[in-house]
N, CA, C and O atoms as a DFTB+ gen file, in Angstrom:
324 C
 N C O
     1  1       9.835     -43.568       0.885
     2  2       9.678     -42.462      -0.038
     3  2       8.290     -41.853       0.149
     4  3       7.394     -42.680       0.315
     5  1       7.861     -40.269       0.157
     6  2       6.993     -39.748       0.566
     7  2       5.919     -40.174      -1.096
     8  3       6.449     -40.553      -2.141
     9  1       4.550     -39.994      -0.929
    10  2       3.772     -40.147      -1.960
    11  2       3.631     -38.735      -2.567
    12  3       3.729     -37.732      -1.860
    13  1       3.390     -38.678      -3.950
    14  2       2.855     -37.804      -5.046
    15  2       2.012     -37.081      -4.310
    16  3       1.490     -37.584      -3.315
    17  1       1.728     -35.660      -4.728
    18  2       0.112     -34.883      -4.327
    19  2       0.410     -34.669      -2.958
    20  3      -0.051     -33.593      -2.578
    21  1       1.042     -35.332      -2.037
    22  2       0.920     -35.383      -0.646
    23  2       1.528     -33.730      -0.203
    24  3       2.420     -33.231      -0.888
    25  1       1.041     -33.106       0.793
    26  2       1.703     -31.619       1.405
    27  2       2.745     -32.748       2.429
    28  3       2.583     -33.896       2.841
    29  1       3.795     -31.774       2.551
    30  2       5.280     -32.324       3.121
    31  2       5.777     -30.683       3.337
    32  3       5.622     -29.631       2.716
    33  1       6.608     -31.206       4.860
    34  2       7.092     -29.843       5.242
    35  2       8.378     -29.741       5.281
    36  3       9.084     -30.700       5.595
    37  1       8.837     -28.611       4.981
    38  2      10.834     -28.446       5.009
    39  2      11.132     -28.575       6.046
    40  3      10.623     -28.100       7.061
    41  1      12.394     -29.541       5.867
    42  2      12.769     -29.618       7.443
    43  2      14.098     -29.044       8.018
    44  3      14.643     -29.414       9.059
    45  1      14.752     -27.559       6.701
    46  2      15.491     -26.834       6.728
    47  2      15.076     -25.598       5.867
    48  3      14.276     -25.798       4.952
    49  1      15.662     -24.048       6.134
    50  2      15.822     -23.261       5.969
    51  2      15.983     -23.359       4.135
    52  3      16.818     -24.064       3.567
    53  1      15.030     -22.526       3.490
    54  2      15.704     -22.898       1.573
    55  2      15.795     -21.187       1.505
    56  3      14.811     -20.671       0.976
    57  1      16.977     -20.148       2.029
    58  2      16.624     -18.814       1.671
    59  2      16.758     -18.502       0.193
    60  3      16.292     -17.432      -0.199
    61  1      17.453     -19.471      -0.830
    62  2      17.344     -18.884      -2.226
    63  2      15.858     -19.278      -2.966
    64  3      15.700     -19.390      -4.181
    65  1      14.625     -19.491      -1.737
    66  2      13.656     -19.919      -2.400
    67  2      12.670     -18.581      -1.719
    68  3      11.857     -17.972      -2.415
    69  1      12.902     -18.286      -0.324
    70  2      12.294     -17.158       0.493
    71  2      11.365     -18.414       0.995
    72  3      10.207     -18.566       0.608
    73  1      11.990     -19.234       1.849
    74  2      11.104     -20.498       2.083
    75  2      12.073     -20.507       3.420
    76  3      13.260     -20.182       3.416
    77  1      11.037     -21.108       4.978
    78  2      11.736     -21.412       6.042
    79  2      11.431     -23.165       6.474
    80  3      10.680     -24.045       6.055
    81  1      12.042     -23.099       7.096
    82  2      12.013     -24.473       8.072
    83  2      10.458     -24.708       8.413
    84  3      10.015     -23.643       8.843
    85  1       9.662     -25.504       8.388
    86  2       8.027     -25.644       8.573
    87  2       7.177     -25.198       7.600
    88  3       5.961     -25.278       7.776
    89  1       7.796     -24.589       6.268
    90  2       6.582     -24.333       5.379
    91  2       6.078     -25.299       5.195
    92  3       6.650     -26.201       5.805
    93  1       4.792     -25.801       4.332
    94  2       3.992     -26.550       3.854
    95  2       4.217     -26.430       2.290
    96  3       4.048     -25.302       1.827
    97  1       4.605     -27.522       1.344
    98  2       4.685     -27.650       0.081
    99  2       3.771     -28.792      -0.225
   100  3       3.220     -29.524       0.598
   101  1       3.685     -28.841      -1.612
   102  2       3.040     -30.342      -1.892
   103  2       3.958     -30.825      -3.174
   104  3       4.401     -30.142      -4.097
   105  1       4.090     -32.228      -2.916
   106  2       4.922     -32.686      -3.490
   107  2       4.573     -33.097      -4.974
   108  3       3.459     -33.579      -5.183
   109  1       5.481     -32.930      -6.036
   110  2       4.795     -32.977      -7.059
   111  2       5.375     -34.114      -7.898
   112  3       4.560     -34.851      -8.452
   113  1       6.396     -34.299      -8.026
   114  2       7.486     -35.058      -8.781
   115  2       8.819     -35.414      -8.070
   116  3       9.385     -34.756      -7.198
   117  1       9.197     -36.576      -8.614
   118  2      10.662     -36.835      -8.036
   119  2      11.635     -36.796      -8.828
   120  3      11.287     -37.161      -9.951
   121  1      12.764     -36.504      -8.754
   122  2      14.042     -35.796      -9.640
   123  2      15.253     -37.550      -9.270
   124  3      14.851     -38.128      -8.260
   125  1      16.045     -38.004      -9.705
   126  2      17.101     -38.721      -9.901
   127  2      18.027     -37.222     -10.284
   128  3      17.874     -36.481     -11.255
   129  1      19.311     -37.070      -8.796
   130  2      20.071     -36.825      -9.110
   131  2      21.121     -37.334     -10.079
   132  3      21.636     -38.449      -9.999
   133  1      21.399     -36.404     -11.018
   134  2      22.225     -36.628     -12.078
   135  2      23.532     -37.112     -12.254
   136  3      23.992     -37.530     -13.317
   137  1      24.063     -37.046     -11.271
   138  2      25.451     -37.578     -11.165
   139  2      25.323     -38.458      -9.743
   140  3      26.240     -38.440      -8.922
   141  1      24.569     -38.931      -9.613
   142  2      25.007     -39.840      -8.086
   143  2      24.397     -39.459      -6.689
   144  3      24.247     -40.381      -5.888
   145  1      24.058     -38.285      -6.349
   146  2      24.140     -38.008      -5.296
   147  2      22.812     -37.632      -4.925
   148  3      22.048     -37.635      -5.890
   149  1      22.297     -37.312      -3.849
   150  2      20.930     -37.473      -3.275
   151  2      19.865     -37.238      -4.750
   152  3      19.908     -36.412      -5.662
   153  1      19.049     -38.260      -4.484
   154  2      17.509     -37.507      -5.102
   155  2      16.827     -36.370      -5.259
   156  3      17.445     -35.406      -4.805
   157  1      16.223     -36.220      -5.532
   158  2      15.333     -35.037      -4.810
   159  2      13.841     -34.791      -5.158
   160  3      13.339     -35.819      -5.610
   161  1      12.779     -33.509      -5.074
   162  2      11.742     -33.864      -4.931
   163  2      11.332     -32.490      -5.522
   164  3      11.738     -31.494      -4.922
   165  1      10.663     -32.348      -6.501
   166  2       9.942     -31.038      -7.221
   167  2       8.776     -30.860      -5.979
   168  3       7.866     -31.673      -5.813
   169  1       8.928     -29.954      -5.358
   170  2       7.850     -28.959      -4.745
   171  2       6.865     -27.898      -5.061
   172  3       7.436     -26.808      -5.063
   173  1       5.608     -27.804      -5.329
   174  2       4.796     -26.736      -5.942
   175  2       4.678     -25.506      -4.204
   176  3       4.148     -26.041      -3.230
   177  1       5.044     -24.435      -4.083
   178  2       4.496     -23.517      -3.151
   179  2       3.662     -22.631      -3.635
   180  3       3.769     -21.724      -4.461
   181  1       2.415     -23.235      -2.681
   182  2       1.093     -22.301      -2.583
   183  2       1.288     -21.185      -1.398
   184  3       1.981     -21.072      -0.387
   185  1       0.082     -20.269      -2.228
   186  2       0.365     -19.478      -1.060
   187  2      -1.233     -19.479      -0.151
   188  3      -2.127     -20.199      -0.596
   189  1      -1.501     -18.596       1.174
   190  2      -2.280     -19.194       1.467
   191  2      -3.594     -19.392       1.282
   192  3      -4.270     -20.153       1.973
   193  1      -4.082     -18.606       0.188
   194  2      -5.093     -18.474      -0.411
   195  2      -5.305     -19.759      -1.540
   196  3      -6.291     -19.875      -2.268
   197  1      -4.125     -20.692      -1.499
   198  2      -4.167     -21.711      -2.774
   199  2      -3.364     -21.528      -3.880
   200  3      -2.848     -22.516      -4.401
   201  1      -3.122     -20.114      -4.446
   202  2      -2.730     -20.118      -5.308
   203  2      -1.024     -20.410      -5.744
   204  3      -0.121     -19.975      -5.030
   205  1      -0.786     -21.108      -6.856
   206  2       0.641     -21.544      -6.996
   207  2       1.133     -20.459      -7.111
   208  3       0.664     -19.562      -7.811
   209  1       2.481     -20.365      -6.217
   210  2       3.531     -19.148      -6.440
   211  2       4.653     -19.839      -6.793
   212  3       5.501     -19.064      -7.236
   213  1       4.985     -20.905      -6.780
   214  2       6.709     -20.963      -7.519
   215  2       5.975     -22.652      -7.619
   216  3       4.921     -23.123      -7.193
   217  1       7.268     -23.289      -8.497
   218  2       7.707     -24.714      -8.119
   219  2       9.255     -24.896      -8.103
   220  3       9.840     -24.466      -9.097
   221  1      10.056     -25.510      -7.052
   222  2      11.497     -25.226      -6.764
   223  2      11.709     -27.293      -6.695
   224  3      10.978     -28.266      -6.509
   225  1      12.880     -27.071      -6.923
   226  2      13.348     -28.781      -6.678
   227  2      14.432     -28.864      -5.841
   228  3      15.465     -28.195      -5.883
   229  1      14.101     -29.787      -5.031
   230  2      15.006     -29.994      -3.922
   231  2      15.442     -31.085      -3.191
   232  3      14.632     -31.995      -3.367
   233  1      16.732     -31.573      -2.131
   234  2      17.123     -32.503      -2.169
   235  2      16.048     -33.266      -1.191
   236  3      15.351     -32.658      -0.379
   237  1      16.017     -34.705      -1.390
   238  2      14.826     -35.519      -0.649
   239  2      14.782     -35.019       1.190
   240  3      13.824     -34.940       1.960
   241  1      16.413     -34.728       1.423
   242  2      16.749     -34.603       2.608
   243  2      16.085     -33.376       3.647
   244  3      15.916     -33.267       4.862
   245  1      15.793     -32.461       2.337
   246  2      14.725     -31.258       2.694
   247  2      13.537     -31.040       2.930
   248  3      13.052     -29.915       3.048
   249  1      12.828     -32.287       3.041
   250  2      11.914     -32.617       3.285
   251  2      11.294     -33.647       4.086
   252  3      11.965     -34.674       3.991
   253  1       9.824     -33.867       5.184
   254  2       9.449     -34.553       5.293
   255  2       8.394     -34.857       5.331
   256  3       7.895     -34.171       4.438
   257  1       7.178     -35.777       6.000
   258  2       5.776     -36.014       5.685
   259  2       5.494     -35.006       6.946
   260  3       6.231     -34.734       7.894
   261  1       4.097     -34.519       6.614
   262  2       3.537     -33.573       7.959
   263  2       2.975     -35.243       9.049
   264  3       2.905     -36.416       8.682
   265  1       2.674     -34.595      10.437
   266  2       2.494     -35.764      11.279
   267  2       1.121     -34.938      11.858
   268  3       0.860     -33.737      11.782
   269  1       0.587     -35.709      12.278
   270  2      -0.875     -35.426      13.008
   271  2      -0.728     -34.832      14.059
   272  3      -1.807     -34.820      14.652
   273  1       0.385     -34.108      14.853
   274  2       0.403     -33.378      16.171
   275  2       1.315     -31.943      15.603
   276  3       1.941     -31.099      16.245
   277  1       1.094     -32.086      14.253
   278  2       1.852     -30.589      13.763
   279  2       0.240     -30.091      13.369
   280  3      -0.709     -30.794      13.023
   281  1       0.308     -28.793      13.536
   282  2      -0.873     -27.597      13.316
   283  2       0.007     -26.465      12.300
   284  3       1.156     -26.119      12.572
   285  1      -0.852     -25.903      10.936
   286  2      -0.277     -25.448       9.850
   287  2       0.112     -23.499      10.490
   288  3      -0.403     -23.330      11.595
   289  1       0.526     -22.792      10.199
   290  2       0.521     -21.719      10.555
   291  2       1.021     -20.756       9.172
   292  3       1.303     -21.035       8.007
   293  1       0.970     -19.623       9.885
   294  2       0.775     -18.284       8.332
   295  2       2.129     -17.147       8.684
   296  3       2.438     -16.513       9.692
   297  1       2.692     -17.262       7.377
   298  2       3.510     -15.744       8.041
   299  2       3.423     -14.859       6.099
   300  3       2.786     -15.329       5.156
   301  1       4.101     -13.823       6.076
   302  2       4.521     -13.517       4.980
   303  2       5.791     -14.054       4.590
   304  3       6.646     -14.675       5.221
   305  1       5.670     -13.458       2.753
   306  2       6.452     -14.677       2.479
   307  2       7.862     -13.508       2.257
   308  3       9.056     -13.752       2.081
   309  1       7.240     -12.398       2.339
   310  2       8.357     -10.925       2.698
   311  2       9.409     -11.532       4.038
   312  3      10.628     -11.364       4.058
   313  1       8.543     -12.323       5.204
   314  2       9.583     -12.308       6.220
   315  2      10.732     -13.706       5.838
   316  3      11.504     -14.064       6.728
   317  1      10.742     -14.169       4.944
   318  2      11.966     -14.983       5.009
   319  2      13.029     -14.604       4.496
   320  3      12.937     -13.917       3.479
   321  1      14.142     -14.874       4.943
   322  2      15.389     -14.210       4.550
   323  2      16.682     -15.292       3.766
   324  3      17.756     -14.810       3.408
């Protein structure tokens, strides 16, 4: 299980969030799915100046830890679809 506070990157496409595959989130809380089925993980998205723009919750599976040979990168948040 990933730690609290930690930045963690999507490791799929979230378009009802305007979020792609490689953003950077930080993890905030963990959710117990309600009826049985995957977990999941409250995400805060900053934008790149720092500031919080949403918090979305999502399944654990959507996520993973960043690794030391990934480098962060910038797009708008207009280009996700």
């Amino acid at each position: 299980m990933l730690e609290l506070y930690q930045r963690v990157v999507l490791s799929r496409n979230l378009p009802e969030h305007h979020l792609q595959k490689g953003d950077v989130l930080t993890l905030i809380d963990y959710v117990p799915h309600p009826s049985g089925g995957e977990d999941g993980y409250i995400l805060e998205v900053f934008n790149a100046v720092g500031e919080s723009i949403n918090v979305i919750a999502v399944p654990m599976g959507a996520v993973q830890a960043l690794k030391n040979n990934e480098i962060l990168t910038v797009r708008s948040l207009a280009e996700a679809s």
